[in-house]
VEXDREN-2710 file (C-alpha; in Angstrom, 1 decimal):
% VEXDREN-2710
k/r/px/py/pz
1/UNK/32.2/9.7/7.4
2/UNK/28.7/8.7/8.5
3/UNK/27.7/7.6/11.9
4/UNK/24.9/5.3/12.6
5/UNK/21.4/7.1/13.3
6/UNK/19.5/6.8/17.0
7/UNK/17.4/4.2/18.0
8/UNK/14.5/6.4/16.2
9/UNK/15.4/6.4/12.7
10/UNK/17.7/2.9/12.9
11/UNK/14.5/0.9/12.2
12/UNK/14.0/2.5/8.9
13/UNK/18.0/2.1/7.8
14/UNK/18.5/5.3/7.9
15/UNK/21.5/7.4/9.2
16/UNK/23.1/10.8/10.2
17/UNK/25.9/12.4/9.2
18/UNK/28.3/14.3/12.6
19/UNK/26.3/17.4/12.4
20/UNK/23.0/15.1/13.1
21/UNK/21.9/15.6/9.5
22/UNK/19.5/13.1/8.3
23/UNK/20.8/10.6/6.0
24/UNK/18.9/8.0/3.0
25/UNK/21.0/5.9/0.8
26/UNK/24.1/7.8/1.5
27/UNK/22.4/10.9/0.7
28/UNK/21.9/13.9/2.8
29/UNK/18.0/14.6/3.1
30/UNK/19.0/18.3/3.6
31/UNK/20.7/18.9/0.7
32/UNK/18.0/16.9/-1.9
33/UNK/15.2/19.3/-0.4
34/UNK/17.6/22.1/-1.4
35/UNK/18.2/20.8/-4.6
36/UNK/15.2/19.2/-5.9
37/UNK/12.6/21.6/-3.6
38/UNK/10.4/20.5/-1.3
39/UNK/7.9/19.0/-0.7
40/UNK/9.9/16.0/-2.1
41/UNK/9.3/12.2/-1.9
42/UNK/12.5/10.4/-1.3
43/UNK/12.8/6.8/-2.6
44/UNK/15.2/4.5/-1.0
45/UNK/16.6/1.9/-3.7
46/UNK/18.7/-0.6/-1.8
47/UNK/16.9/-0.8/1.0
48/UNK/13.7/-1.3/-1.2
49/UNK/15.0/-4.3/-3.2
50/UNK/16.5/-5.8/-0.3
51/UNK/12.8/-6.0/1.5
52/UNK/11.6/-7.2/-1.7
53/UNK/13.9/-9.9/-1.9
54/UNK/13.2/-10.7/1.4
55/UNK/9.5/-11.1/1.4
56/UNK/9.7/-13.5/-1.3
57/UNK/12.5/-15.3/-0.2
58/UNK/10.4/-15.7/3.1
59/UNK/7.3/-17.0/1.3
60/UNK/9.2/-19.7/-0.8
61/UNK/11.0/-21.1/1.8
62/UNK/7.8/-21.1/4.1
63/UNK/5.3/-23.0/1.5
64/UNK/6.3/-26.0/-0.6
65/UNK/4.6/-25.9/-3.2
66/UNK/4.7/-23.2/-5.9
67/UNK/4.7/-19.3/-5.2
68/UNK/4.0/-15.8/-6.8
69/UNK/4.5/-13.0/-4.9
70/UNK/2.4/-9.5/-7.1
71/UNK/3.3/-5.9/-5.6
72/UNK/-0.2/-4.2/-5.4
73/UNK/0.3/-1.3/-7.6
74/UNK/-2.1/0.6/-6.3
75/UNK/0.2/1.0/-3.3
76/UNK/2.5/3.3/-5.0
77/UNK/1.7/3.5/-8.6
78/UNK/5.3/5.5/-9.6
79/UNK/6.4/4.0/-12.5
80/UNK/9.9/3.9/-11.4
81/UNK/9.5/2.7/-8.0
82/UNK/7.5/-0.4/-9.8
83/UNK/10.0/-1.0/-12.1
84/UNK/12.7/-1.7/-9.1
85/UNK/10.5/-4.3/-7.6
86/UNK/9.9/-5.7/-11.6
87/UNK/14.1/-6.0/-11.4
88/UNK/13.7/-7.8/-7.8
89/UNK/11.5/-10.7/-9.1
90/UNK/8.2/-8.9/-7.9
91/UNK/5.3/-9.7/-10.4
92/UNK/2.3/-7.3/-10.3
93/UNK/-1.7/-7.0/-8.7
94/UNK/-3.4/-3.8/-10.9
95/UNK/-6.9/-2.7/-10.2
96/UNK/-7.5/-0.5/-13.4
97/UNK/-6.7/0.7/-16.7
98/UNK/-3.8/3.0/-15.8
99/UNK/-2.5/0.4/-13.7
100/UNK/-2.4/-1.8/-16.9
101/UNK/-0.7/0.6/-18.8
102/UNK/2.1/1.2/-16.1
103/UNK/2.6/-2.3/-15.8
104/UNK/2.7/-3.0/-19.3
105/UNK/5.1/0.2/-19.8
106/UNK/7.3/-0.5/-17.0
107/UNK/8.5/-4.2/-18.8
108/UNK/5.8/-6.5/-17.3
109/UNK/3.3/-9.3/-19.5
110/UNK/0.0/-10.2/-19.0
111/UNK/0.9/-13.4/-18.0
112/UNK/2.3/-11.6/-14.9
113/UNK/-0.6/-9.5/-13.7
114/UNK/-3.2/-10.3/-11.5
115/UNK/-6.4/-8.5/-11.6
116/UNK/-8.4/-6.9/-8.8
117/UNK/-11.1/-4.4/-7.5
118/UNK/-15.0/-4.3/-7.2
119/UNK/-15.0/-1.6/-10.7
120/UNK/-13.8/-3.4/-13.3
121/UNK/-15.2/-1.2/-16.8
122/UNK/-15.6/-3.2/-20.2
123/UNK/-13.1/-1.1/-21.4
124/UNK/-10.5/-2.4/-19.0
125/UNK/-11.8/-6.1/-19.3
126/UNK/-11.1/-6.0/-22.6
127/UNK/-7.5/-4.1/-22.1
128/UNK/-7.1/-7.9/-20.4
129/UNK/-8.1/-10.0/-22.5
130/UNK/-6.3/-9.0/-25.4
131/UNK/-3.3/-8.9/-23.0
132/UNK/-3.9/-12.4/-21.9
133/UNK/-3.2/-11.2/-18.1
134/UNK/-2.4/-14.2/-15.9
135/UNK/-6.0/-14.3/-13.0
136/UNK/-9.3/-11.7/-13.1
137/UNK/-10.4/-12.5/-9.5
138/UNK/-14.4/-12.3/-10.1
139/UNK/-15.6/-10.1/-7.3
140/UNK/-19.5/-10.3/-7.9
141/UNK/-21.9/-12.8/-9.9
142/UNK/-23.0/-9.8/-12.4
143/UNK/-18.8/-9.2/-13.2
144/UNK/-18.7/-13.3/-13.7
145/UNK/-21.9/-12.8/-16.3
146/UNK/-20.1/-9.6/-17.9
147/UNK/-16.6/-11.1/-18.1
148/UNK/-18.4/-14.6/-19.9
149/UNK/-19.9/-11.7/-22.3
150/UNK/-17.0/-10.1/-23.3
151/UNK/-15.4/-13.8/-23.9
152/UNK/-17.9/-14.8/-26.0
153/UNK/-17.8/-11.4/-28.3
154/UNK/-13.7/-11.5/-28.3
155/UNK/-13.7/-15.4/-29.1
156/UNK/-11.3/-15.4/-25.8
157/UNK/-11.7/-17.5/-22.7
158/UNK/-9.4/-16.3/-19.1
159/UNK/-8.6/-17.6/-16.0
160/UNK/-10.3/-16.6/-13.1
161/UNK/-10.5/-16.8/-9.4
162/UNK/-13.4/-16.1/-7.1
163/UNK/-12.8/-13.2/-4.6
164/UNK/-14.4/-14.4/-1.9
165/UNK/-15.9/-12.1/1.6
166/UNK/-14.5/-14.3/4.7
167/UNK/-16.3/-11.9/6.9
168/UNK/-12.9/-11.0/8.8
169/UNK/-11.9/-7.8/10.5
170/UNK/-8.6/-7.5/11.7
171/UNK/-7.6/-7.0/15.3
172/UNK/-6.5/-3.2/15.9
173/UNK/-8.1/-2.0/12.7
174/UNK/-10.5/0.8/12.5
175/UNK/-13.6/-0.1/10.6
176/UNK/-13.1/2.0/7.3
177/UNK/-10.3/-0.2/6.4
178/UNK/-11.6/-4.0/7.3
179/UNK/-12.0/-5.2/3.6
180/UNK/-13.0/-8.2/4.6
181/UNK/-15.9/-7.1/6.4
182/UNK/-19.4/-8.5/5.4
183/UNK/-21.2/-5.7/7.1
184/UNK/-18.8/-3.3/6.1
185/UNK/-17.3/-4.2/2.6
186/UNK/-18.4/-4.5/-0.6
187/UNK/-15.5/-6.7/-1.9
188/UNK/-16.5/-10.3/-2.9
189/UNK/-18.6/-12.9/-3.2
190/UNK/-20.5/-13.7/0.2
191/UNK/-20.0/-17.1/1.6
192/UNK/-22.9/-16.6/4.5
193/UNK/-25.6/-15.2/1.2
194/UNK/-24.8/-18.5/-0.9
195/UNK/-23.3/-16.3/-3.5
196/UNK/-20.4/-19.0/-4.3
197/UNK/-22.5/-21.8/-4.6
198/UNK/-24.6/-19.6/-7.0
199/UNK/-21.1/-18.9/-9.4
200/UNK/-20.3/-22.3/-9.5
201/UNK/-24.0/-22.9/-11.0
202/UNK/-22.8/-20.4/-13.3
203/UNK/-19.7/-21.2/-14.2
204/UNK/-20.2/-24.5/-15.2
205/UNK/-22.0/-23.4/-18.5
206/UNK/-19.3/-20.9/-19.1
207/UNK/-17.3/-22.6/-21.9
208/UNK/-14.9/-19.5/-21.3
209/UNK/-14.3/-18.9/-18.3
210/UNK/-11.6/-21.2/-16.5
211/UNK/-11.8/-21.9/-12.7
212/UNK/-8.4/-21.8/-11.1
213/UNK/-9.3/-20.8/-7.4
214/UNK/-10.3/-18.3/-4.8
215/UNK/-9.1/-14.6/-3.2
216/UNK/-9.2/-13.1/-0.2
217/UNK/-8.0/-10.2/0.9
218/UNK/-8.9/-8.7/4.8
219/UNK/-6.9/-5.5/4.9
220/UNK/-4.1/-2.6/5.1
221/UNK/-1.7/-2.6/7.3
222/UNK/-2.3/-5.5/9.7
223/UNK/-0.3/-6.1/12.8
224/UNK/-1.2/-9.8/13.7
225/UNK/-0.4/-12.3/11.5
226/UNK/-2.5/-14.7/12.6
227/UNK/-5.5/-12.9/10.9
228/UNK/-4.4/-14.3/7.9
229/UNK/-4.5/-17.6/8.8
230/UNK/-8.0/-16.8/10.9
231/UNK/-9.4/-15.9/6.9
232/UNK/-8.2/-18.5/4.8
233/UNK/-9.2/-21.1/7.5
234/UNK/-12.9/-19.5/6.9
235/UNK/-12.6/-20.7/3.2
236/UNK/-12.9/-24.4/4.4
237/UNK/-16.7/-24.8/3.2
238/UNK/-16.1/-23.4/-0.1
239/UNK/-12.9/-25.4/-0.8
240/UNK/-15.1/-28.4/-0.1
241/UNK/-18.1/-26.6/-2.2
242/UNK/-15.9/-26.4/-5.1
243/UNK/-14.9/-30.3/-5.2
244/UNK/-19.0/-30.8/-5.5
245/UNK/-18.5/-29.5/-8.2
246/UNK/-15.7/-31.4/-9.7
247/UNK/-13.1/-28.2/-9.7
248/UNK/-9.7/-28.5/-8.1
249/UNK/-8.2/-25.4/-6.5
250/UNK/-5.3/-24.8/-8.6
251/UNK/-4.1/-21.0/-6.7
252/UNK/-5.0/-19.7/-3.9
253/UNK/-4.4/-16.0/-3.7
254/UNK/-4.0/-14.5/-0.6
255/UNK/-4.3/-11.0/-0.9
256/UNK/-1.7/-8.7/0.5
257/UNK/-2.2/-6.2/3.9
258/UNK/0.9/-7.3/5.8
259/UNK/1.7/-4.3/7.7
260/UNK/4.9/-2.7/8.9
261/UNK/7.0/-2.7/12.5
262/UNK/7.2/1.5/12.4
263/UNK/3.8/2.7/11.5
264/UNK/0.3/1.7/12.4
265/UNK/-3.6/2.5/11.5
266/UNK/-4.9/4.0/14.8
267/UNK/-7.6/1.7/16.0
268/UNK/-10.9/3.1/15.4
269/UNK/-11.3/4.4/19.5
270/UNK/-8.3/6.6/18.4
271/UNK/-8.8/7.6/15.5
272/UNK/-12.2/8.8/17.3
273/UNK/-10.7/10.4/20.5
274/UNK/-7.7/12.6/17.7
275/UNK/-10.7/13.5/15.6
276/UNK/-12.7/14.6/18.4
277/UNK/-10.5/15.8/20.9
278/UNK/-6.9/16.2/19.4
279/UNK/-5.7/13.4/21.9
280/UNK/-2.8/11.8/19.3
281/UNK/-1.4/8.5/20.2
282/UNK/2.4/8.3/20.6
283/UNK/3.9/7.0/17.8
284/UNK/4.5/3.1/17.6
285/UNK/7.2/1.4/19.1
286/UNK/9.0/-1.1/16.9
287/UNK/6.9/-3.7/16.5
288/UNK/9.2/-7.3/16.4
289/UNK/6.1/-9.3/15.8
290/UNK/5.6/-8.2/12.0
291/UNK/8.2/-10.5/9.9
292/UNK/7.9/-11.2/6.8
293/UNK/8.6/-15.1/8.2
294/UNK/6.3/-14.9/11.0
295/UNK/3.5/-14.4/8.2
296/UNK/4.6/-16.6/5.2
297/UNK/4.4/-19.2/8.4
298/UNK/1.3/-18.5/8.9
299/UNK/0.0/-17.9/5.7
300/UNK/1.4/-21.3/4.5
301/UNK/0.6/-23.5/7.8
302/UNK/-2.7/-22.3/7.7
303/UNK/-3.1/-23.3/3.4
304/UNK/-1.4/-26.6/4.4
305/UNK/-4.2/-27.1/7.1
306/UNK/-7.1/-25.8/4.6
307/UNK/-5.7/-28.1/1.6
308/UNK/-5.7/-31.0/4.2
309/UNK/-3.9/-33.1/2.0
310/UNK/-5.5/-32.4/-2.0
311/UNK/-2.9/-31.4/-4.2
312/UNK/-0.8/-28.3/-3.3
313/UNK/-2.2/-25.0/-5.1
314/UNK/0.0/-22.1/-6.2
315/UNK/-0.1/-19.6/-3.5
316/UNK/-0.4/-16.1/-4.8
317/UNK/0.6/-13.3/-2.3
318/UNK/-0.3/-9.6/-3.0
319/UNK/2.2/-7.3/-0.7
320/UNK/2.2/-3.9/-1.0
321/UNK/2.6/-1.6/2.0
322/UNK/5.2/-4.0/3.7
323/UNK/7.4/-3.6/0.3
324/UNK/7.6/-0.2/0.2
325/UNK/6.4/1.8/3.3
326/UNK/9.7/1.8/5.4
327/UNK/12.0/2.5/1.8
328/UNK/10.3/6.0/1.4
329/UNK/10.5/9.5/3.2
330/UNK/8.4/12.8/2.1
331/UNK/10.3/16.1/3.0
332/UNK/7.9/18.8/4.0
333/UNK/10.0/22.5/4.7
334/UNK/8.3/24.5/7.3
335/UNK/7.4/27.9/6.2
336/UNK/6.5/29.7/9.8
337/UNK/5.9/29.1/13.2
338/UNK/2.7/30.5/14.5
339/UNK/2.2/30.6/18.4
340/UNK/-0.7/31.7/20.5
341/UNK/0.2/31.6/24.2
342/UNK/-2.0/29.2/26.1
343/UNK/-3.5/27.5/23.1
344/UNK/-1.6/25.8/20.8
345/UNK/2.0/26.3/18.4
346/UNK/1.6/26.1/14.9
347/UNK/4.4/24.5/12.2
348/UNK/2.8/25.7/8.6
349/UNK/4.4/23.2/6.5
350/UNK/4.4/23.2/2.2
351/UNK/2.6/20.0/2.6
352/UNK/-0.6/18.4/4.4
353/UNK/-3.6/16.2/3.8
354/UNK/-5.4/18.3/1.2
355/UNK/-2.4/18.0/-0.9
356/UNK/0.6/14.8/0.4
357/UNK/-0.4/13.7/3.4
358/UNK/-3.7/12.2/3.6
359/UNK/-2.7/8.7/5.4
360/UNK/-1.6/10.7/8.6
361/UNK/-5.6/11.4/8.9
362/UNK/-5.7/7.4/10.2
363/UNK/-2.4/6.6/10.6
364/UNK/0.6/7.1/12.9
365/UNK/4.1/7.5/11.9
366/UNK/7.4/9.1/13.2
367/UNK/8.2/12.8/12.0
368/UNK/11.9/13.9/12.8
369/UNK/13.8/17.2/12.2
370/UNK/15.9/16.9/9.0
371/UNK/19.0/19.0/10.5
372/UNK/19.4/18.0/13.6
373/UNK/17.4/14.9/14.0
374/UNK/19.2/14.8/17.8
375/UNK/17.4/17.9/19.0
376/UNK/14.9/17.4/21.8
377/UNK/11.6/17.4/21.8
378/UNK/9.8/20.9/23.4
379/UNK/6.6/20.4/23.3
380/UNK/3.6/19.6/21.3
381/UNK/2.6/21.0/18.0
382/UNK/0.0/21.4/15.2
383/UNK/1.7/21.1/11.5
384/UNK/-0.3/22.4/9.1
385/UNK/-0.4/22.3/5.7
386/UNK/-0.4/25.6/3.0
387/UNK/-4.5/24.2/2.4
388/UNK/-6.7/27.6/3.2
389/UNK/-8.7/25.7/5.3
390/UNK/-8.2/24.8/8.7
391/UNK/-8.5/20.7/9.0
392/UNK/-5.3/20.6/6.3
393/UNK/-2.8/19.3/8.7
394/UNK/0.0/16.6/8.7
395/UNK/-0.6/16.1/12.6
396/UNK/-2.2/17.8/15.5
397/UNK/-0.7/17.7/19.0
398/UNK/2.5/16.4/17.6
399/UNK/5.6/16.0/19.5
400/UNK/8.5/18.0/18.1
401/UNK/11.5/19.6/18.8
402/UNK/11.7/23.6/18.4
403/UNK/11.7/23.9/14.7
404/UNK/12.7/27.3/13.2
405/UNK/11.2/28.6/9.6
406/UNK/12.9/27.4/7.1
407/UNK/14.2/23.7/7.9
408/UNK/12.8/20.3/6.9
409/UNK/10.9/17.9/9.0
410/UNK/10.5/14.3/7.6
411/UNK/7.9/12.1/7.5
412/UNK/8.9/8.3/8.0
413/UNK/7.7/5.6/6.4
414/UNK/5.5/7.1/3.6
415/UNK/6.4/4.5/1.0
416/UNK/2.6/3.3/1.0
417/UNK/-0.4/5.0/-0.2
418/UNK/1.3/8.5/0.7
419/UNK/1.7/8.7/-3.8
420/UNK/-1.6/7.1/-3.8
421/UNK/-3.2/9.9/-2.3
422/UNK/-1.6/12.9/-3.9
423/UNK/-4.0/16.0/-4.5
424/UNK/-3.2/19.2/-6.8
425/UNK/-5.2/21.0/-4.3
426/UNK/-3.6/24.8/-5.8
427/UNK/-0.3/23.4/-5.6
428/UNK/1.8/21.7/-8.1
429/UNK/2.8/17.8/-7.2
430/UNK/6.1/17.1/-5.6
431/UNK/8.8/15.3/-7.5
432/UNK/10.3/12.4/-6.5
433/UNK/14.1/11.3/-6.3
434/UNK/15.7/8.2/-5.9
435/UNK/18.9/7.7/-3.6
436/UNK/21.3/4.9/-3.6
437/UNK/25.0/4.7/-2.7
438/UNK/25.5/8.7/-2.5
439/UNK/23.8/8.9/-5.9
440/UNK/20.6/10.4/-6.3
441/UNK/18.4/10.2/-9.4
442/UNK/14.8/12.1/-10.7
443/UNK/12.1/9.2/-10.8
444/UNK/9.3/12.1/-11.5
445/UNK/10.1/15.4/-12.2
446/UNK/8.1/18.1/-10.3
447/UNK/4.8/19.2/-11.4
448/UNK/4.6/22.8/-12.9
449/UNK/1.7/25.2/-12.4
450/UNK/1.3/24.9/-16.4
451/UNK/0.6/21.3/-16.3
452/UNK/-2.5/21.6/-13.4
453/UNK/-4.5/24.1/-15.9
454/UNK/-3.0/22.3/-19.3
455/UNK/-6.5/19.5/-20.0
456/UNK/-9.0/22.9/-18.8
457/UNK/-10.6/24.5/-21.5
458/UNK/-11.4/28.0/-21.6
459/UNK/-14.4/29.4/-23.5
460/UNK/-15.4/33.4/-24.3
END
């Protein structure tokens, strides 16, 4: 018999069993470590086709005109988790040639892939135009001239949209993430430097290249919706531009960077003071602004206002960390305490940032005690990781409960970027398990020590 988890862990649908043992998709978080070993990423499945379902059931009834919601692979590029959101009616946003390849291998067509990303090779424009993949959003005038060339030699022509720089950075974010940024981001063609005008000059002689719309995309991880409708309002001037030019905008891609109610990007003041001076902001509160319907209103009140009356486009939307963030858990074991009296307590976990961990360098999220999740907080901690060197932590100045060598810690909401990230930095990658209804099921099996030195070649 389960009861339901403290006001903590509710937020992420996640339970405890009566001896306070953390609970995820009727699965006891204790006994997976055990099983599978730890570190371990644990993957949600209900709970993560139910948000996905949700989001896009939230955009179509916001907007009335047509809708394409594309998870952004590079979120969390497991091949199984992406399949789940292929089987929820989630189409797919890839950046590069592996992302392709998953894609393709996990069941999806080029007509359902939307391509991004400032690096586009030849090798992987081609990969897409023999796949015939649905959009290229054109993020520079030199990609427009390459992706016209590699037309021409492949007798193909493709859709494209232009990415476009609305010069936007979202409020609360610190400045290594505002992607919209015209100071601070490369991504897109610059509306202020007359860069559009110039690929609409362009374009027109391109017998190849199809014109369907723009892109914009201002972020990870943002906690105000009204953002989004602060950048697509900025694409007023070239939504007029394009009609100079006798072009209709057919989609308007949105990007993705909704964020998530249980975990936040420290702004850059705090990320500043924790670097600096250890001083760790608590961990969010649930935040009850970040719906998915408060931002498909947005997003689609503030298209209706830009449109102003043309023709409806298709609105393409991009999610990625609001899919799968709150679905996913990593279990770290803790393999001793060290203590110096006077100066600071020490959790020396199998995990940190040089090897799982990376996004707790910028952002904030929740860490609870696997076996007793009920126990109280003592005191504050530094967990580090098994990294010989002395900045590979998880957290420092942490709030924790006593924690004895040899149980589990979790950290919440690690659905996003936490994969991503991953580093065999002299240990093997985790594997990855799926849980759902009681059942639990191997999506990636864990790395052995064999495969790190298999593609090194060694010469006499």
């Amino acid at each position: 018999m389960k009861q339901s988890g403290y006001n903590r862990i509710s937020h992420w649908g996640l339970e405890t069993n009566q001896q306070g043992e953390l609970v995820i998709g009727g699965c006891n978080v204790v006994e997976l470590g055990n099983l599978y070993g730890t570190p371990l990423h644990v993957v949600d499945v209900g709970r993560l086709k139910e948000t996905a379902i949700s989001f896009c059931e939230a955009i179509e009834m916001a907007y009335p005109g047509k809708t394409s919601v594309h998870f952004a692979v590079k979120c969390n590029p497991v091949p199984g988790i992406v399949r789940i959101l292929k089987t929820a009616g989630v189409k797919a946003e890839i950046m590069s040639e592996y992302e392709l390849l998953l894609a393709l291998k996990v069941g999806y067509n080029g007509s359902e892939l939307v391509v991004n990303g400032p690096y586009k090779t030849d090798s992987l424009l081609n990969a897409c135009l023999e796949n015939r993949i649905r959009l290229l959003n054109v993020d520079s005038l030199t990609e427009l001239e390459r992706i016209n060339q590699l037309c021409c030699k492949l007798d193909k022509t493709t859709e494209v949209l232009f990415r476009i720089n609305p010069d936007v950075v979202p409020a609360g974010m610190n400045s290594g993430s505002a992607a919209a940024s015209r100071k601070g981001s490369p991504f897109g063609l610059d509306m202020k430097g007359g860069e559009v005008r110039q690929a609409f000059e362009r374009i027109q002689k391109m017998e190849r290249i199809l014109f369907k719309g723009f892109h914009i995309h201002i972020g990870s991880g943002v906690q105000r919706t009204d953002n989004f409708s602060k950048a697509i309002l900025k694409l007023k001037g070239v939504v007029n531009l394009a009609g100079t030019y006798g072009y209709r905008i057919e989609v308007l891609d949105v990007g993705g960077g909704l964020g998530v109610p249980d975990s936040r990007e420290m702004t850059s003041l705090e990320l500043l003071l924790y670097q600096a001076f250890d001083y760790l902001p608590s961990s969010p509160v649930h935040n009850n602004e970040v719906t998915f319907k408060r931002y498909a209103d947005s997003v689609a009140a503030a298209v209706l206002e830009l449109i102003n009356g043309r023709d409806l486009p298709e609105l393409v939307v991009e999610p990625g960390r609001c899919l799968v963030s709150s679905s996913q858990l990593l279990i770290l074991k803790v393999h001793q305490v060290k203590e110096r009296k006077g100066i600071r307590k020490w959790l020396i976990a199998d995990a940190g940032i040089g090897t799982l961990t990376m996004p707790t360098f910028y952002e904030l999220h929740e860490i609870v005690l696997c076996n007793d999740v009920n126990r109280k907080q003592s005191g504050r901690v530094t967990i580090a990781g098994p990294g010989c060197f002395a900045a590979d932590v998880v957290y420092r100045n942490k709030a924790m409960p006593d924690v004895l060598p040899g149980e589990m810690i979790a950290v919440l909401d690690s659905g996003a970027y936490f994969t991503s990230w991953e580093s065999s930095f002299g240990f093997p990658r985790p594997a990855i398990v799926s849980a759902m209804d009681g059942r639990h099921t191997l999506l990636r099996v864990r790395e052995t020590v064999d495969q790190m030195v298999s593609l090194d070649v060694l010469h006499d």
